[in-house]
MIDOSE-1310 file (N, C-alpha, C; in nm, 2 decimals, decimal comma, always signed):
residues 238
xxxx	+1,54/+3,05/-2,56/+1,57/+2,91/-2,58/+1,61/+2,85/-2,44; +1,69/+2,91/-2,37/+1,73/+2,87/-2,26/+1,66/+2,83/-2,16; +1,57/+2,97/-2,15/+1,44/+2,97/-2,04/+1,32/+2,84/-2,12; +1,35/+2,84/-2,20/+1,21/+2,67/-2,26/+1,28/+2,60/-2,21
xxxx	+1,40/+2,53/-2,21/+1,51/+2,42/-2,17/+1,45/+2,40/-2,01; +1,46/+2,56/-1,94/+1,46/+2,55/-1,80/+1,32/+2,47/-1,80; +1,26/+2,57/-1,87/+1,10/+2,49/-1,78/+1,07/+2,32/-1,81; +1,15/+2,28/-1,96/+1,14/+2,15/-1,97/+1,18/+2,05/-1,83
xxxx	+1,27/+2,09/-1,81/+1,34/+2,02/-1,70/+1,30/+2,00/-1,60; +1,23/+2,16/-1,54/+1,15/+2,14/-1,44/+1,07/+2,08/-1,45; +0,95/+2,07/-1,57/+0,88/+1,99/-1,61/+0,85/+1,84/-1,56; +1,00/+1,83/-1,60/+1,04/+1,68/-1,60/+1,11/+1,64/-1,48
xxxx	+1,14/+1,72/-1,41/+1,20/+1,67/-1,23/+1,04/+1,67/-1,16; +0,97/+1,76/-1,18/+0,83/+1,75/-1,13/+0,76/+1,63/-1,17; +0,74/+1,56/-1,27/+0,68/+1,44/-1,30/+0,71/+1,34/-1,27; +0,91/+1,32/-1,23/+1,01/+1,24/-1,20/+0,97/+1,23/-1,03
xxxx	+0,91/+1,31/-0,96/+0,89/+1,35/-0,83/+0,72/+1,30/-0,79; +0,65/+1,35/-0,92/+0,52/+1,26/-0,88/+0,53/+1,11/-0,88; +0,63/+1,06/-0,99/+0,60/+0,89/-0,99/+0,68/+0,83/-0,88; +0,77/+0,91/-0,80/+0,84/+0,92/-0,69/+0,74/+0,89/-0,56
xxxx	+0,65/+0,95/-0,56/+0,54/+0,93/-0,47/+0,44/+0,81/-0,50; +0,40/+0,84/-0,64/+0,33/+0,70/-0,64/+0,39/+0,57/-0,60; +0,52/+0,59/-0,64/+0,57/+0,45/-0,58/+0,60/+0,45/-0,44; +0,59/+0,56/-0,36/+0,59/+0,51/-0,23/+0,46/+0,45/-0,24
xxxx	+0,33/+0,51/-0,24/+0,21/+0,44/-0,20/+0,19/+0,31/-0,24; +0,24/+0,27/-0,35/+0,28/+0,17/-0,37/+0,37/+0,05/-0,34; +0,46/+0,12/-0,26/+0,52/+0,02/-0,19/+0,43/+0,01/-0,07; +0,37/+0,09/+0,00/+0,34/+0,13/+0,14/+0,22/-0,01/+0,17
xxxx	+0,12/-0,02/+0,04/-0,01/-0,08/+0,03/-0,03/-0,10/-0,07; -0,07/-0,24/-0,10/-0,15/-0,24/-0,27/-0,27/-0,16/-0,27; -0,29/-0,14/-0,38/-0,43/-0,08/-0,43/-0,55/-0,11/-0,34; -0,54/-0,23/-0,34/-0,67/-0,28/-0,26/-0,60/-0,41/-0,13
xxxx	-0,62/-0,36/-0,05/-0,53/-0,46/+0,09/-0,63/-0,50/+0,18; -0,60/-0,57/+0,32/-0,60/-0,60/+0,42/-0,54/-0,60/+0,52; -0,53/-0,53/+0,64/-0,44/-0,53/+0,73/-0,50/-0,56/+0,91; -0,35/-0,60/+0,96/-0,42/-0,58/+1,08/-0,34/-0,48/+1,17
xxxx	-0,36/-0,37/+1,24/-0,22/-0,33/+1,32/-0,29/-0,26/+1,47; -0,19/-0,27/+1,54/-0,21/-0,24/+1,67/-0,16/-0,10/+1,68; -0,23/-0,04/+1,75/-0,19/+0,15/+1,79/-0,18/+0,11/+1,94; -0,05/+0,14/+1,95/-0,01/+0,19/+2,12/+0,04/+0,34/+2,17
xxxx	-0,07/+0,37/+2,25/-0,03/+0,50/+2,32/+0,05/+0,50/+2,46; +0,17/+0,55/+2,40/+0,21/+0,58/+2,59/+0,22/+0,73/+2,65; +0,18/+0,73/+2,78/+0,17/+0,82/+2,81/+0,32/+0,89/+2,88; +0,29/+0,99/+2,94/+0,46/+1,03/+3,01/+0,47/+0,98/+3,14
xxxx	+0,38/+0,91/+3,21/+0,43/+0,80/+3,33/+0,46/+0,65/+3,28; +0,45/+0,66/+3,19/+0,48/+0,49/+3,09/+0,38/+0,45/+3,08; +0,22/+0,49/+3,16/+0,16/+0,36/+3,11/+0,11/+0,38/+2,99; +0,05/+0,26/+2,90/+0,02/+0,25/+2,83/-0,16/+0,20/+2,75
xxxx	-0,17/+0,22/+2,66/-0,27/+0,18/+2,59/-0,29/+0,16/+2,47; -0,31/+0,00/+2,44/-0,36/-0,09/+2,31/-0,46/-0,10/+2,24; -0,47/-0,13/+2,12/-0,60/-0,08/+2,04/-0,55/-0,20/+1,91; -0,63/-0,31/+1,90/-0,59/-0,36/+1,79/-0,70/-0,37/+1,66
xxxx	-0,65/-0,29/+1,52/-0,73/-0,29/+1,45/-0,75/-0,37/+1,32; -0,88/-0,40/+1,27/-0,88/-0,49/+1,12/-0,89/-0,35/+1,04; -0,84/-0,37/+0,91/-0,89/-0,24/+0,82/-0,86/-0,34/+0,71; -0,97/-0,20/+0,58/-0,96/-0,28/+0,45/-0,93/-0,13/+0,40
xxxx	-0,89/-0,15/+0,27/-0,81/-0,07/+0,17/-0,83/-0,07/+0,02; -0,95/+0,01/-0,01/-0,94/+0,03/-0,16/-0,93/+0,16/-0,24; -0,82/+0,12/-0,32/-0,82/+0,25/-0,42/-0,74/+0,35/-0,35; -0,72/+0,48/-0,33/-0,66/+0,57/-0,28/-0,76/+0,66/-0,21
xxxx	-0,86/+0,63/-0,20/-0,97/+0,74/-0,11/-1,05/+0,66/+0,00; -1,02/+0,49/-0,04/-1,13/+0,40/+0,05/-1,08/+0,36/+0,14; -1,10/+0,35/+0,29/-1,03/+0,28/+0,45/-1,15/+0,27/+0,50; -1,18/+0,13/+0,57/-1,27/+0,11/+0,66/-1,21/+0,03/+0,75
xxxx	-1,23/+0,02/+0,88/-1,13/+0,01/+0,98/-1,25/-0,09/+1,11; -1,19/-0,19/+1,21/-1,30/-0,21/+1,29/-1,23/-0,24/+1,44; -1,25/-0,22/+1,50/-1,15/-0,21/+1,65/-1,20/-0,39/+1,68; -1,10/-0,44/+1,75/-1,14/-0,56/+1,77/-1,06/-0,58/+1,95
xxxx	-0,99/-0,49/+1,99/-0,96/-0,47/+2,13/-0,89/-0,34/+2,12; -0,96/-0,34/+2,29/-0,98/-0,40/+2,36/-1,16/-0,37/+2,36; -1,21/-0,49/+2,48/-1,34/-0,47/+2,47/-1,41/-0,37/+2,46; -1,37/-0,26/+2,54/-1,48/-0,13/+2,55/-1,46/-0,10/+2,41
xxxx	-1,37/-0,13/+2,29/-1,36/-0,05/+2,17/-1,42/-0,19/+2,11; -1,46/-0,29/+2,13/-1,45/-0,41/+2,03/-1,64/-0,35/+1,98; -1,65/-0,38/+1,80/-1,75/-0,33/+1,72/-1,74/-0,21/+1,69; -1,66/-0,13/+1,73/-1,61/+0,00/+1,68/-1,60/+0,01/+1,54
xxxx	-1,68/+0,14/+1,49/-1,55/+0,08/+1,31/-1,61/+0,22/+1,28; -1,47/+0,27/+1,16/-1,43/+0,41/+1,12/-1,49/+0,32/+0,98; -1,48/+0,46/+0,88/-1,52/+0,49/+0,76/-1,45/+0,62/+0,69; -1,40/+0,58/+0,55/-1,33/+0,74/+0,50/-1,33/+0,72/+0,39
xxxx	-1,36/+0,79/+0,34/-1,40/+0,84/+0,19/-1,37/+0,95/+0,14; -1,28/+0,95/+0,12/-1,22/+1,11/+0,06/-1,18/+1,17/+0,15; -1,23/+1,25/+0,20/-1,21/+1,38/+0,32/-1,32/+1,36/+0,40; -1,42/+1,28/+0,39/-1,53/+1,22/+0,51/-1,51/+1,11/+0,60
xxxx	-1,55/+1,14/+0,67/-1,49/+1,01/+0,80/-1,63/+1,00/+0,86; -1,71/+0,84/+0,95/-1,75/+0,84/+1,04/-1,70/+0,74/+1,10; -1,74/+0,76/+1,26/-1,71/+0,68/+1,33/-1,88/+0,58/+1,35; -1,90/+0,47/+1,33/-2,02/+0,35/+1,44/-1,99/+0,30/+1,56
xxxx	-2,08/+0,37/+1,61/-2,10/+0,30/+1,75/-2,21/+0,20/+1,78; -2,16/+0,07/+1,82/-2,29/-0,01/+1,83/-2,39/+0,05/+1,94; -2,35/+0,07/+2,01/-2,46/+0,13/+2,12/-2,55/+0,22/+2,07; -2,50/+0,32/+1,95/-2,60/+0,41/+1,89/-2,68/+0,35/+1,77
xxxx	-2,59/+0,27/+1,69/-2,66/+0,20/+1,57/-2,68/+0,29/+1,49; -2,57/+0,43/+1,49/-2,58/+0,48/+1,31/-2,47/+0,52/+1,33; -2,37/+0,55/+1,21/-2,25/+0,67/+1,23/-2,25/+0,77/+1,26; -2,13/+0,84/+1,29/-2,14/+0,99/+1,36/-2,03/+1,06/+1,25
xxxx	-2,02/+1,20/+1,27/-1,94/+1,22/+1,16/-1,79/+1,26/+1,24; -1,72/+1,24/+1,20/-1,58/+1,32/+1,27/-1,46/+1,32/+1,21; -1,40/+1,42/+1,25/-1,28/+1,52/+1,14/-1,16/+1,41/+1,12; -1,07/+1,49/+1,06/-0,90/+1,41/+1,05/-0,87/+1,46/+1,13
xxxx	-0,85/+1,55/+1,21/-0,77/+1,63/+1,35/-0,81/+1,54/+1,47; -0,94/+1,46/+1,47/-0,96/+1,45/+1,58/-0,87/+1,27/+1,63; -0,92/+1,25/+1,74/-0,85/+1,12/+1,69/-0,95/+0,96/+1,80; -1,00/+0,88/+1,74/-1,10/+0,81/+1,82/-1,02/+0,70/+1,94
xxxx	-0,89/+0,71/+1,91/-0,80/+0,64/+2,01/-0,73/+0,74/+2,14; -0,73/+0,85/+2,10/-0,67/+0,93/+2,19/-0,49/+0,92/+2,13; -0,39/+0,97/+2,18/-0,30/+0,95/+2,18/-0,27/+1,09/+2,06; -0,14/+1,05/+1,99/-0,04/+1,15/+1,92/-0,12/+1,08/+1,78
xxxx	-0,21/+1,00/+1,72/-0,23/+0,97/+1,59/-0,35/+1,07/+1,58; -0,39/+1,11/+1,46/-0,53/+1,15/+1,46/-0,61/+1,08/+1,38; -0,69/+1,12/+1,34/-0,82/+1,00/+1,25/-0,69/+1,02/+1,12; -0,69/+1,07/+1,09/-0,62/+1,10/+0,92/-0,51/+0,97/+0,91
xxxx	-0,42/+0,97/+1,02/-0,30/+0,91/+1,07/-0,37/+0,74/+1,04; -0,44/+0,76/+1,11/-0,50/+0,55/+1,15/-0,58/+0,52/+1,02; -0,61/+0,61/+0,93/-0,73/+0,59/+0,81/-0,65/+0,68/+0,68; -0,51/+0,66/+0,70/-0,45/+0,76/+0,57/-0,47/+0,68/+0,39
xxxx	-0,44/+0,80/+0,35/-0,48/+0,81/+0,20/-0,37/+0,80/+0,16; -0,34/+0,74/+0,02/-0,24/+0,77/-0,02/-0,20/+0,88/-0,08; -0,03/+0,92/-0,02/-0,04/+1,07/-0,02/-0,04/+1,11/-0,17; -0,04/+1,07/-0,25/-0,01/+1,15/-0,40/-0,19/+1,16/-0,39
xxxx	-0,28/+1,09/-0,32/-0,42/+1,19/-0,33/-0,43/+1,32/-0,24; -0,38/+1,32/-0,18/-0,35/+1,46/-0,05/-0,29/+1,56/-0,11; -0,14/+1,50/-0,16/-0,06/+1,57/-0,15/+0,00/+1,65/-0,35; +0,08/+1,78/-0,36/+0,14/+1,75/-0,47/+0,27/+1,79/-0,41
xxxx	+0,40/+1,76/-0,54/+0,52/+1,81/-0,48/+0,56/+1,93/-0,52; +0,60/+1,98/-0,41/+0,74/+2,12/-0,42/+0,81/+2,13/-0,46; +0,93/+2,04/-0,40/+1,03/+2,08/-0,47/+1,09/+1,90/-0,41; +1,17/+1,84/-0,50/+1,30/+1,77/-0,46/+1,44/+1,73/-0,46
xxxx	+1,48/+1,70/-0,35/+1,64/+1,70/-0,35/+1,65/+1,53/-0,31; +1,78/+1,51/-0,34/+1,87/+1,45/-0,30/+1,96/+1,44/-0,21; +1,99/+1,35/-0,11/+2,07/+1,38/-0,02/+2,14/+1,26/+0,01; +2,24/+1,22/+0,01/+2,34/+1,08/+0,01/+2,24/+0,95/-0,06
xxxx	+2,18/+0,90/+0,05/+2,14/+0,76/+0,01/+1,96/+0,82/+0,04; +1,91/+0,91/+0,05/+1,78/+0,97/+0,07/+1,73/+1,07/-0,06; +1,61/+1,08/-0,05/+1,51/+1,18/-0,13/+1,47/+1,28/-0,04; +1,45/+1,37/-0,04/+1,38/+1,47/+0,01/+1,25/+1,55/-0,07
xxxx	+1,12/+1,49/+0,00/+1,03/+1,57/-0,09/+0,94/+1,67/-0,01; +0,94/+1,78/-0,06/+0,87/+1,89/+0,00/+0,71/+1,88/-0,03; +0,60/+1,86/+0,05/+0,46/+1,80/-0,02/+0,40/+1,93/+0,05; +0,25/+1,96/-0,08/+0,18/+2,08/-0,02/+0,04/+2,02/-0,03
xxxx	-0,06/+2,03/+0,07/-0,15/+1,98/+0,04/-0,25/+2,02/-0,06; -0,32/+1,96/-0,15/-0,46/+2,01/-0,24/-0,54/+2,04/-0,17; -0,59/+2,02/-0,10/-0,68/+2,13/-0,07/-0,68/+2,13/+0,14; -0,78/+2,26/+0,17/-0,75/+2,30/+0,27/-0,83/+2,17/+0,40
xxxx	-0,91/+2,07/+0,33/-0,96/+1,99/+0,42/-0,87/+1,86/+0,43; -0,73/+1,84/+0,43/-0,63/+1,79/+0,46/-0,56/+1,77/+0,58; -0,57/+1,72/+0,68/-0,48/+1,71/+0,80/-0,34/+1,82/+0,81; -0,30/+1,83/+0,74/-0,16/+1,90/+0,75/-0,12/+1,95/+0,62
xxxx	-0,09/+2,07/+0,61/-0,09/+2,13/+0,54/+0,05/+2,14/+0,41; +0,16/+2,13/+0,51/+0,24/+2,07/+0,44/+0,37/+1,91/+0,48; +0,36/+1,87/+0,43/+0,46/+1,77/+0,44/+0,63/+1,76/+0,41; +0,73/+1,70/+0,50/+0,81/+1,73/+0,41/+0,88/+1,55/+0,43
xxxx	+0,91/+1,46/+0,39/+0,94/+1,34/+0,34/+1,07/+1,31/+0,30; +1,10/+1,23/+0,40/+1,27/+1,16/+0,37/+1,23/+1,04/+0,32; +1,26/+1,01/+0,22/+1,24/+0,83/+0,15/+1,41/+0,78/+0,13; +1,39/+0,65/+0,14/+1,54/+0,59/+0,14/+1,54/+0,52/+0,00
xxxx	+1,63/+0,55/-0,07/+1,67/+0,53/-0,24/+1,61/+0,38/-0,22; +1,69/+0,33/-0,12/+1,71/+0,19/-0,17/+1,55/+0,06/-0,17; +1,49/+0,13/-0,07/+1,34/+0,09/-0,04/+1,21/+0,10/-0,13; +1,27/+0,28/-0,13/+1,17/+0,37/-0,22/+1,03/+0,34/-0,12
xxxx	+1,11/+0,37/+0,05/+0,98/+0,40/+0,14/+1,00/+0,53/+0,22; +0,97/+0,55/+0,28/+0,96/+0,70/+0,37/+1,04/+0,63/+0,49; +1,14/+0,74/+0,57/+1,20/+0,68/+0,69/+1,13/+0,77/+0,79; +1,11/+0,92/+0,75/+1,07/+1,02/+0,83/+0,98/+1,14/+0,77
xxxx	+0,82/+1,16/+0,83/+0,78/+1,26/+0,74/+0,75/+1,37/+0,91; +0,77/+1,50/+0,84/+0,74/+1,58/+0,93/+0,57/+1,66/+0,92; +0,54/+1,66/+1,01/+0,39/+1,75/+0,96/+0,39/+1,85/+0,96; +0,35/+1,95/+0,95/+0,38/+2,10/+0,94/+0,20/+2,18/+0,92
xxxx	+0,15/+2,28/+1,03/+0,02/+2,36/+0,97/+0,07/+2,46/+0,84; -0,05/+2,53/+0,83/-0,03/+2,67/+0,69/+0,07/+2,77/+0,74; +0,10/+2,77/+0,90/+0,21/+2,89/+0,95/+0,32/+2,82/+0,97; +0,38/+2,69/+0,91/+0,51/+2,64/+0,97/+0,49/+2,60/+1,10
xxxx	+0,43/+2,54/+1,18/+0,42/+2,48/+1,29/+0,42/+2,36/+1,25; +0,54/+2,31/+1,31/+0,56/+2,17/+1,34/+0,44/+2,08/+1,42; +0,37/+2,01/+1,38/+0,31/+1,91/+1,44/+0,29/+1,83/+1,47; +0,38/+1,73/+1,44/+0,45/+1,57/+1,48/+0,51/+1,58/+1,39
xxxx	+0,61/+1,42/+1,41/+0,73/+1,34/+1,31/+0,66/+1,25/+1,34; +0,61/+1,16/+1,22/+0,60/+1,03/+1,18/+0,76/+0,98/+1,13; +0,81/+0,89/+1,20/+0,93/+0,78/+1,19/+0,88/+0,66/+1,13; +0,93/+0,59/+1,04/+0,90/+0,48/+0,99/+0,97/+0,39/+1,02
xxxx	+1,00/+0,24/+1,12/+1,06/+0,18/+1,12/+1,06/+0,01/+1,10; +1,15/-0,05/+1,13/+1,18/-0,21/+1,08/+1,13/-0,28/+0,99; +1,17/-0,24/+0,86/+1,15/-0,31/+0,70/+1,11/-0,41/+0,70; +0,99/-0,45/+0,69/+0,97/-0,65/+0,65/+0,88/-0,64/+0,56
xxxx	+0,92/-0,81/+0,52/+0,82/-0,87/+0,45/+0,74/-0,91/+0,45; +0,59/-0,90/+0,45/+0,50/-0,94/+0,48/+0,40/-1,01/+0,33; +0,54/-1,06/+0,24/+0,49/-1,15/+0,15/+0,41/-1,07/+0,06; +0,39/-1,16/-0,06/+0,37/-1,15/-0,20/+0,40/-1,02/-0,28
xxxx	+0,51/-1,00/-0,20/+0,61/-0,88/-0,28/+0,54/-0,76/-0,18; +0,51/-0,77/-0,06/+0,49/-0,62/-0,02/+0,60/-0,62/+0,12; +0,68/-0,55/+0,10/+0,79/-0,54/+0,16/+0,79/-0,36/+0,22; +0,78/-0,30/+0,34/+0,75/-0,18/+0,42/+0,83/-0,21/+0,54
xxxx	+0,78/-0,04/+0,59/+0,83/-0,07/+0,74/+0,70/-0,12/+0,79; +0,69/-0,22/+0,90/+0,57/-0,26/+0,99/+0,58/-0,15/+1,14; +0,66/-0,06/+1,14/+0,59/+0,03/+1,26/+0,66/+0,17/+1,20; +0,54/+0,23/+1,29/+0,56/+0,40/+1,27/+0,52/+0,46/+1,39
xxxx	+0,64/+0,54/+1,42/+0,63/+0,58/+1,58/+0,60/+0,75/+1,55; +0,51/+0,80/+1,65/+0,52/+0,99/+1,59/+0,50/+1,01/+1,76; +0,56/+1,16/+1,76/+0,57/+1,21/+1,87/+0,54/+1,36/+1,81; +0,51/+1,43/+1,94/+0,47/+1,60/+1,87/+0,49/+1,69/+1,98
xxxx	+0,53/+1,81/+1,93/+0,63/+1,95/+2,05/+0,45/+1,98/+2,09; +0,37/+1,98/+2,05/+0,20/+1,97/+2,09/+0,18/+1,91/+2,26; +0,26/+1,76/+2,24/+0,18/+1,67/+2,33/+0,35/+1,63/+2,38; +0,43/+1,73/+2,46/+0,54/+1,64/+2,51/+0,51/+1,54/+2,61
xxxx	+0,59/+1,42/+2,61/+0,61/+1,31/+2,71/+0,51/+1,20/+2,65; +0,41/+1,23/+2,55/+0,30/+1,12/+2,52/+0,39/+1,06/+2,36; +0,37/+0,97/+2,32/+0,42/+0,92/+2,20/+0,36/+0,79/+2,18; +0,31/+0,73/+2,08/+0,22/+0,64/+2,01/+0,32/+0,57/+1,88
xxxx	+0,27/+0,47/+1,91/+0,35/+0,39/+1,78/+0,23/+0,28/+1,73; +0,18/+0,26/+1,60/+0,16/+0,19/+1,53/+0,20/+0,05/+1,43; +0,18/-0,05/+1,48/+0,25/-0,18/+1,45/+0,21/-0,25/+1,34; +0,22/-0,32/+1,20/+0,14/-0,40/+1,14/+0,19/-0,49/+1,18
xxxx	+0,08/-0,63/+1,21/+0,12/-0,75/+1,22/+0,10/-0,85/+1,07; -0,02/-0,79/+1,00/-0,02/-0,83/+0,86/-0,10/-0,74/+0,77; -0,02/-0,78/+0,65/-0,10/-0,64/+0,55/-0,10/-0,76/+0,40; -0,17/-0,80/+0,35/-0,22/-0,85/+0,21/-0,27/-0,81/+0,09
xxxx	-0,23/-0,84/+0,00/-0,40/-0,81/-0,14/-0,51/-0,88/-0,11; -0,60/-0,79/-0,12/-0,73/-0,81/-0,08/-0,85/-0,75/-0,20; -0,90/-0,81/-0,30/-0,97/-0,79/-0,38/-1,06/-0,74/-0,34; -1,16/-0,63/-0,34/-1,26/-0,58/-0,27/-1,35/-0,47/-0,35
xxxx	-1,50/-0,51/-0,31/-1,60/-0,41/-0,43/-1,61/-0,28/-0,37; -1,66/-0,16/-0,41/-1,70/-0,04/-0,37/-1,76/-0,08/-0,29; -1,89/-0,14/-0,26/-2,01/-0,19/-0,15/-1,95/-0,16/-0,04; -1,82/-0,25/-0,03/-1,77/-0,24/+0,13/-1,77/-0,15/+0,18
xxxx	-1,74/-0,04/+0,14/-1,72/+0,07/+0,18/-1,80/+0,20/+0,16; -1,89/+0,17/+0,23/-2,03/+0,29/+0,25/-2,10/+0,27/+0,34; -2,19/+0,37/+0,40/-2,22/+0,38/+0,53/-2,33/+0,31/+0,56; -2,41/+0,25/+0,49/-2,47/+0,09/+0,48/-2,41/+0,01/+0,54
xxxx	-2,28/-0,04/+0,49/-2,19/-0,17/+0,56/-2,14/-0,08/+0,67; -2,13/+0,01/+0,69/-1,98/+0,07/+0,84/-2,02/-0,06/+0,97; -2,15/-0,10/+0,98/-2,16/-0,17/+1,09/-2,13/-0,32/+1,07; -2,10/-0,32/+0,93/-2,12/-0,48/+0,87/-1,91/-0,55/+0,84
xxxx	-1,86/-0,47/+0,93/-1,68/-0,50/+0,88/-1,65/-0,64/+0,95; -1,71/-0,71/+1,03/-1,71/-0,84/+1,12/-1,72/-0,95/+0,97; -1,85/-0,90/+0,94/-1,84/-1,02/+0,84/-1,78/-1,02/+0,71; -1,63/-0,92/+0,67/-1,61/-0,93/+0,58/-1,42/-1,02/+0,64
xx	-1,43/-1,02/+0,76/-1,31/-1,09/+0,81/-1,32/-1,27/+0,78; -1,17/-1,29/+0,71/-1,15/-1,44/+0,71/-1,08/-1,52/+0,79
C-alpha cells in the first residue's frame, strides 16, 4: 500500500514538473511569434561583434531566422525543423545542411542556442526541487541528436522563467551557463527576460549575449517554414 502511495506521488510531482516546463515555454514565446534580437560576441581583447536577426516561431519544432546585419551576413537565413537545420546562402542559391553544435555566428551560442525549441520538446524531467524563491529542474535529453545532453534549470517562482540553465555533455562536462537577464514586457501579456548572456570553461575570455528588441504573436502557416521558402524570409517581414 505504501509503495502504490509512493509511486502515486511521484507520479504526480513528475506531471507537476512537466506543466512546470511547459509553462516556461510558454512564458518564454507564444506558440507562434515574431522576433527580433541581436547576438553579440565578445572576444577576450574586448572587441566585439553584432549580428542582428528577424526570426519566426511556430509550434515547438518550427524556427526560421534571417540575418539582416551586418552586410556580409545580410540575406542569410537558418531553417529548423525538429533536429534538422540548414543554413541559405544567397551566393549559392540552395541550403546547406548544418548541426546544433555548430554555430553560423561564431562566438559561445551554437545553431541550437540562436534557433532553440522549446525545451519540454528536447527535454524530459529528472528530478525537482525547490529552493527559497527558485525551482530547480534536472532535464535529460530525448534523444541523442539534442545539443546537450543534460540540462539542469533554475526558474524563479515568481516569473515562472528560467534565471540560469547550465549545459552539461553525456560525461558531466560542463559546457556553458546560459544567464537569463532583465524581465520586460514586450506587450500583449508576454513578459521574459530580453537578454541571455552564456559563457563556457570551453571558450575562456570569449562571452556572447543575445538581446531581444521585440518578440510578438504572430499567426503563421506551416508553408513558411520549409526549404522552398528558407530564401523567401524578407518577404514575410512587416
Amino acid at each position: 500500500m505504501k509503495k502504490s502511495i509512493l509511486l502515486l506521488l511521484s507520479a504526480i510531482a513528475l506531471f507537476a514538473a512537466d506543466n512546470i516546463l511547459e509553462q516556461v515555454d510558454k512564458k518564454l514565446s507564444p506558440s507562434s511569434a515574431e522576433s527580433y534580437k541581436k547576438l553579440i560576441n565578445i572576444e577576450p581583447d574586448g572587441s566585439k561583434k553584432e549580428f542582428l536577426l528577424y526570426q519566426l516561431k511556430k509550434d515547438k519544432d518550427k524556427i526560421i531566422s534571417l540575418f539582416l546585419q551586418p552586410d556580409s551576413e545580410k540575406g542569410r537565413s537558418t531553417l529548423r525543423l525538429g533536429d534538422n537545420m540548414w543554413l541559405y546562402l544567397p551566393d549559392v542559391g540552395k541550403p546547406i545542411r548544418i548541426t546544433s553544435m555548430q554555430s553560423v555566428v561564431g562566438g559561445v551560442f551554437n545553431n541550437s542556442d540562436i534557433m532553440q525549441l522549446d525545451f519540454s520538446a528536447e527535454y524530459d524531467i529528472k528530478t525537482q526541487k525547490e529552493e527559497g524563491e527558485t525551482i530547480i529542474l534536472d532535464l535529460k535529453a530525448k534523444s541523442e541528436s539534442v545539443a546537450y545532453d543534460r540540462l539542469v534549470m533554475v526558474i524563479d517562482k515568481k516569473t515562472t522563467t528560467p534565471t540560469q540553465i547550465a549545459c552539461y555533455t553525456s560525461t558531466d562536462m560542463l559546457i556553458k551557463t546560459l544567464y537569463y537577464k532583465d524581465i520586460k514586457d514586450f506587450g500583449g501579456g508576454i513578459v521574459r527576460p530580453a537578454v541571455i548572456e552564456t559563457d563556457s570553461p570551453l571558450y575562456k575570455g570569449y562571452k556572447s549575449i543575445m538581446v531581444y528588441g521585440k518578440l510578438t504573436e504572430r499567426k503563421l502557416t506551416d508553408e513558411t517554414f520549409t526549404i522552398e521558402n528558407i530564401g523567401k524570409v524578407q518577404e514575410l517581414r512587416k
